[in-house]
N, C-alpha and C positions, 0 to 999 in steps of 0.2 A: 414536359411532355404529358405527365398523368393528366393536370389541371386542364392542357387543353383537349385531351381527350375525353372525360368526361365531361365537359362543357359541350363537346358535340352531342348529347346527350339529352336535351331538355324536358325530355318529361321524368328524370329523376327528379322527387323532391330533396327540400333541404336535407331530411335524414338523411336521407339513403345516402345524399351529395358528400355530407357529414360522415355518415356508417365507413363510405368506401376512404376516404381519406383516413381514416384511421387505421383501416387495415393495409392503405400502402405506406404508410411511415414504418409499420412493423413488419412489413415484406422483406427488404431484404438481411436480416438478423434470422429471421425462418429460412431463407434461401442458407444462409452460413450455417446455421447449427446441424439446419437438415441435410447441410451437404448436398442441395438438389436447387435445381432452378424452379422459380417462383411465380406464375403468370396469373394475372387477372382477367380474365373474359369478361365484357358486358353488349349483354345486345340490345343494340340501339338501331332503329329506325331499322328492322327487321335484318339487321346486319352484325354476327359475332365480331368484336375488335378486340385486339390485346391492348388495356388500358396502362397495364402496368409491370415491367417484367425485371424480375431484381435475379440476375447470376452471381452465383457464389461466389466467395473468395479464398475458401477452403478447397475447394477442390476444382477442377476443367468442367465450363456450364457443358450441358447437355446444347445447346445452342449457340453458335460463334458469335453469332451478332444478335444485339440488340432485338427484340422483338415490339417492342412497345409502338401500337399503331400500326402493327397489320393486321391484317386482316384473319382472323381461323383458319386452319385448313376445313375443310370435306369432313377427316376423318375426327378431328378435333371439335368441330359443329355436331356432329352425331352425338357425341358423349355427353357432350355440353348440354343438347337438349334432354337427355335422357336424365342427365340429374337435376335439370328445372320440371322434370314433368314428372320423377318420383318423388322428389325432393330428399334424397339420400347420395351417401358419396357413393362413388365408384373406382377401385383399385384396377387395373390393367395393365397389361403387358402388352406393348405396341412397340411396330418398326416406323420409323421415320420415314425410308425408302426400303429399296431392293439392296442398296448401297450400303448401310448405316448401322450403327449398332438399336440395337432394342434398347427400349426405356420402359421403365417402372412407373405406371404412373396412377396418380390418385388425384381426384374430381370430387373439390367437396363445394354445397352450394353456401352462398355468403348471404347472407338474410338477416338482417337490422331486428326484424320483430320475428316469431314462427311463423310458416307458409309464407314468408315474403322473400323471397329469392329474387334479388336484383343482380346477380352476378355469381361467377364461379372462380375459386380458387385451382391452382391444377398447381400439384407437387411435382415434379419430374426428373428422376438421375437414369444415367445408364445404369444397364444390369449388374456390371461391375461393383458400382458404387453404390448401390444400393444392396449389392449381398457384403463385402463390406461394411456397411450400418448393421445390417442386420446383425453380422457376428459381434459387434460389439454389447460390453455388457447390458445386460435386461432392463437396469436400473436406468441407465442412460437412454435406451430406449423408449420407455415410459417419459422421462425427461422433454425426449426431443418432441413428443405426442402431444404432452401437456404444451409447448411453446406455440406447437402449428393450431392446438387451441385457442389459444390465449390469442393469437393472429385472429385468427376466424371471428374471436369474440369483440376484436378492438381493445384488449387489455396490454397489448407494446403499442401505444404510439409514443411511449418516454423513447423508444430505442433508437427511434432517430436522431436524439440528443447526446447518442455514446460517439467519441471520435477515432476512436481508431475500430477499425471493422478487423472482424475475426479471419484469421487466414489458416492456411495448413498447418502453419509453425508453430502454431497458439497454443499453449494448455488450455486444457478444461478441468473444474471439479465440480462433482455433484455433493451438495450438503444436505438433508432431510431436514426437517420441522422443527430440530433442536439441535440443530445447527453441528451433525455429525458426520462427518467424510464419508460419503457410500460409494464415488466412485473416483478416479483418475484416470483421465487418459495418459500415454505413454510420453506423452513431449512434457504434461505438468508433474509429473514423476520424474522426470527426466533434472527439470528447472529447479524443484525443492531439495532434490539431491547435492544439486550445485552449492545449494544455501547449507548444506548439511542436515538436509532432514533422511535420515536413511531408514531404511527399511519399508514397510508397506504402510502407508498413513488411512487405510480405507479404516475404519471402527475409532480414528480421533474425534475430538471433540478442536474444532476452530479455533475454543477458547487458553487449547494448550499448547496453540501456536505461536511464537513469539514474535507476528505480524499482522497487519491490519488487517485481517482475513474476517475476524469476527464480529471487528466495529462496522466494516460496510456490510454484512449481510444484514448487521442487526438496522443499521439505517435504512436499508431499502427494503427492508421490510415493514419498517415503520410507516417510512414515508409511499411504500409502493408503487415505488419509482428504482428504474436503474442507476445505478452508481458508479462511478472512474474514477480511479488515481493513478497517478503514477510518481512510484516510491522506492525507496531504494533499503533495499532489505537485504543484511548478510553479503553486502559487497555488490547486490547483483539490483541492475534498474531496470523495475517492470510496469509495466499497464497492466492493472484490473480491474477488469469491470464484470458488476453484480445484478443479476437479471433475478427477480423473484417469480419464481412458480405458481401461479395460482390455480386449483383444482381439486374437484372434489369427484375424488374415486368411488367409481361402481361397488357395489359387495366382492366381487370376482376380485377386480383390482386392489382392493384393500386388503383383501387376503396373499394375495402373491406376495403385497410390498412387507405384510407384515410376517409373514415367513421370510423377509431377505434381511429382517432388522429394521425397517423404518421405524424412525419415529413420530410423533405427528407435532403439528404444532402446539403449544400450550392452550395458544387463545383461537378463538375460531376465525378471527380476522388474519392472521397470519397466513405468508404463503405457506404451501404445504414444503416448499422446497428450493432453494436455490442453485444457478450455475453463476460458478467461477469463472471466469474466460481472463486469462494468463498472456501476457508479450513478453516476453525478455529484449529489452531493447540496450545490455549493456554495450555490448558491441558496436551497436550502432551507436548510441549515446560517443565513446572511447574515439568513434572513428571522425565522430563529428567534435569534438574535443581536439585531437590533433588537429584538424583542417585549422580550425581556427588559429591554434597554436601557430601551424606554419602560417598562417596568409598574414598575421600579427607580427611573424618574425619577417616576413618578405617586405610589409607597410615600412616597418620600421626600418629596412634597407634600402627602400626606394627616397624614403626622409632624408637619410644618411647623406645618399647621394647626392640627393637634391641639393642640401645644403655645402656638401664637399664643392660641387659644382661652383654654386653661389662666391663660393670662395675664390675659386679659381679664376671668375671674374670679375670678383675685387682686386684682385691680384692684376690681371692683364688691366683693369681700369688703371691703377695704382704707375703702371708699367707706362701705360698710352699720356699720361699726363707728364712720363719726363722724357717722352720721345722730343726729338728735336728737329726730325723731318715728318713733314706733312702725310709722306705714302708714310711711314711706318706708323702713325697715328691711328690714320686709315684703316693700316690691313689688324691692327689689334682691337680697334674699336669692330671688326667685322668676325672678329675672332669669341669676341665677347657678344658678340650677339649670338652665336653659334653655340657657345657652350649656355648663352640662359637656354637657348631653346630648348634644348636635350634635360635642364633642369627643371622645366613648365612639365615634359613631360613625367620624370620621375616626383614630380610633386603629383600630378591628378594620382598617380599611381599609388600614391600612401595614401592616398585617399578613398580608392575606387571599392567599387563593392564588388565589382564582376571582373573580366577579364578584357576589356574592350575600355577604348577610351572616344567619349567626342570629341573630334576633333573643331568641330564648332567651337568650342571653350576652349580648347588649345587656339586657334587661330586668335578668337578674342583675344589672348591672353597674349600674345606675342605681336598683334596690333598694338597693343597698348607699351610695352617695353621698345618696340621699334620706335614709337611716336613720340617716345622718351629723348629717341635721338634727335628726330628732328624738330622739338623743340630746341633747342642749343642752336639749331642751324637760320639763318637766312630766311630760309625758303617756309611760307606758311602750306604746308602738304597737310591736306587732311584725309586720312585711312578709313576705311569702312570693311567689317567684314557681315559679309550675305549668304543666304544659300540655308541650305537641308540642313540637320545631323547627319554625319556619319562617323560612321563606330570602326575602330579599327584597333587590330592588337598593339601590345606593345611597340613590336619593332617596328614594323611597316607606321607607326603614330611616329617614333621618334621619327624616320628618315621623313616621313610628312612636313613635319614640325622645321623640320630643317630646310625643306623645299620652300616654304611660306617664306621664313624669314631670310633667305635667301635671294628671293626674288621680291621682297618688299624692300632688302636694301639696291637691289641691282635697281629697280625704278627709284627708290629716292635719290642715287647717286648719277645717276644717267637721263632719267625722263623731264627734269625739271630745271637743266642746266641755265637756260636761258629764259626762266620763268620764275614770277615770285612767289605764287601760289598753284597748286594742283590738286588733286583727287584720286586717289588709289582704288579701288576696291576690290576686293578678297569674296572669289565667290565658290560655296562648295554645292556640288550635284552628286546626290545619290541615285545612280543609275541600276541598282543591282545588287549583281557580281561586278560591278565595275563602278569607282566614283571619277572625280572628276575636279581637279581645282584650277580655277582662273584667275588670275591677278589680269588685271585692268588698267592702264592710267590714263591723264589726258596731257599726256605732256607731249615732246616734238615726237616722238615713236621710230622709228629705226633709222639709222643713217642708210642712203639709195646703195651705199656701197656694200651691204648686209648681204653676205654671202655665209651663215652660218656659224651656230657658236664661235667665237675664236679661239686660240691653244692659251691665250695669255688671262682671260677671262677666269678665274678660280673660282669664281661662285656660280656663274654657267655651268661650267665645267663639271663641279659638286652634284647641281641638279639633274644635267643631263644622266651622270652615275648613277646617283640616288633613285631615278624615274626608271630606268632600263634595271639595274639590278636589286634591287631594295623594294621598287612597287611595282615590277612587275609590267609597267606600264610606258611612257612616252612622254616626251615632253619638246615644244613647239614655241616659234615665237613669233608671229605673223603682227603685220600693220592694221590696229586698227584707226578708225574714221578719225578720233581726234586721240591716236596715241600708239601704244604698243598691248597686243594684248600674250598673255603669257597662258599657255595651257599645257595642264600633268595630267593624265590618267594615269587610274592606277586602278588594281587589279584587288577586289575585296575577300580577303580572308576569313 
């Protein structure tokens, strides 16, 4: 959205095209620290646009939606021009509506070189949250000042590089120039307590912490660039990431910080101060730890099954080869096709990553074991399966599973009586909320006397079950042109 907003833009040159991208990479890290939402104004072609607008994640934006690409208000164009035509910020206290709460708000102008104001920044929280800021410590305030600098100036565009964004949950700590704790908020007091650090750590020194606190300030200050880990310290796993400060204080301001204890840096290249920005993600970490545990322990029982299964119709194989009548052959060789099916299914299942199965791959997979059988047979039948994916859970996949292979044997055993070869085909339609499976054949297709499933039919019978209560849906079996065609809906979960 930014890029193609300033591309509507054409008389910015490369700098400026340059200046402004740097200051929205470090936009919304200022929208987080300052706890206020973040807008970019540029007027182009004598029209104010919002180019860029990053809401917090620390706190409720001042803004519900997205503003990026509208247009200014009225009263938001006023301001706008009064700080390209002083060329100074401006602080205000404004209402949205008649409706709405007041916002705090501060207009400062963005200018790549002096006197070149190509656009405006606007800081904005409610009133709330900005007297809120305000009570917090001095020292953090100065903090949060120097960062909406460092924005303005194009010294964060590293922070787009951080991945996890700061939220309400998050500690903070402020270190000064010789790397000594000036401030904590109450959640990163809260976090080092956990580790055992008790009592008030504001006059430490980082280097008397027995955690990484010290090495990454000292690297991103080196390298003046932001820093991320996440580490596991005193039992507890957290994200920190190290933003350097860079700024050089007024006379005024060098006097407050150094009546509060600052220190300054050694070397003059050095930021004058860093923030700590804290996650505790053990909990979360523990909880995605068990998941895995169980879905590892569930794979491993759907294995089980699989294989228990597998067994079972070793067994009814084992069973059908000393049968000595032809129907008991039959109903156990249809018995063993029943139970692979249900085993195709708990095998995708020790497999699966989500909780939905294709049945695309199932059907494949139970053409190819039904086509097992009729190789051994007579009849040269060649199966085809066609159609969409579709994804269905568990249950409603097994009862599927069972409807296919069911109705691939009702056609192999009925459609091709008086034929030496024919063609099956398996077709699946995603319609929705609603799929859809069709078996096809070209074989002689219903006897004239076809008056409805019949009661002696048990794979019929199975399906018409399985279609009515299992999917939710219907199942049919009409003449077609050169055969029988078979059709299930069913009802998607």
């Amino acid at each position: 959205m930014f890029d193609e907003e300033v591309s509507r833009c054409p008389e910015l040159t490369e700098q400026q095209r340059a200046y402004l991208v740097n200051v929205h990479k470090g936009l919304q890290l200022v929208a987080d620290i300052s706890r206020s939402d973040a807008l970019i104004f540029l007027l182009c072609h004598n029209q104010i646009r919002i180019v860029s607008h990053a809401q917090p994640h620390s706190v409720a934006p001042v803004y519900p939606q997205e503003r990026s690409g509208a247009v200014a208000t009225e009263s938001e164009q006023t301001l706008i021009y009064h700080v390209r035509k002083t060329g100074r910020h401006i602080a205000i206290q404004r209402q949205l509506s008649a409706t709405e709460a007041s916002l705090v708000s501060t207009y400062w102008p963005l200018a790549p070189t002096k006197g070149e104001i190509v656009a405006v920044l606007a800081i904005e929280a409610t009133q709330l949250a900005a007297a809120r800021q305000e009570n917090r410590d001095a020292l953090f305030q100065h903090a949060v000042r120097w960062l909406q600098q460092m924005g303005r100036e194009t010294r964060l565009p590293m922070a787009n590089t951080l991945g996890h964004r700061f939220s309400g949950g998050d500690g903070i700590i402020l270190v000064d120039g010789q790397r000594y704790i000036r401030y904590l908020s109450g959640v990163a007091a809260n976090i080092y307590r956990k580790m055992g650090y008790m009592g008030d750590l504001r006059g430490w020194r980082l280097a008397d912490l027995q955690n990484i606190d010290n090495l990454m300030v000292i690297e991103a200050g080196h390298g003046g660039c932001c820093r991320e880990e996440e580490v596991t310290e005193h039992g507890r796993i957290l994200i920190k990431q190290v933003i350097p400060l860079y700024h050089t204080p007024a006379l005024g301001e060098r006097i407050r910080l150094q009546l509060r204890g600052w220190r300054w840096p050694r070397h003059a290249d050095r930021p004058l101060g860093s923030l700590i920005l804290i996650h505790d993600i053990t909990a979360i970490r523990a909880a995605q730890q068990a998941l895995e545990t169980k879905n590892t322990m569930i794979k491993e029982i759907h294995h089980r099954v699989k294989n228990n299964l597998q067994t079972v119709a070793s067994l009814l194989r084992m069973q059908s080869r000393r049968a000595q009548q032809p129907e008991t052959r039959q109903m156990l060789q249809e018995a063993i096709g029943r139970v692979r099916s249900v085993a195709v299914i708990h095998d995708f299942l020790s497999h699966a990553q989500g909780q939905t199965i294709n049945m695309r791959e199932v059907c494949r997979r139970i053409v190819v074991q039904v086509s097992e059988i009729t190789a051994q047979e007579e009849h040269d039948v060649h199966i085809r399966c066609e159609g969409e994916a579709v994804f269905l859970p568990a249950q409603e996949a097994t009862a599927l599973a069972l409807v296919i292979n069911e109705l691939l044997l009702n056609a192999l055993e009925h459609a091709f009586v008086e034929q030496e070869t024919g063609e099956v085909t398996v077709r699946l339609h995603d319609w929705g909320k609603q799929g859809e499976l069709i078996v096809e054949d070209n074989g002689q297709g219903l006897p004239e006397s076809w008056q409805g499933v019949p009661e002696r039919s048990l794979g019929l019978q199975i399906i018409q079950s399985l279609a009515k209560h299992d999917l939710s849906g219907a199942f049919s079996l009409e003449q077609g042109r050169n055969g029988t065609i078979a059709k299930v809906t069913f009802a998607k979960k």
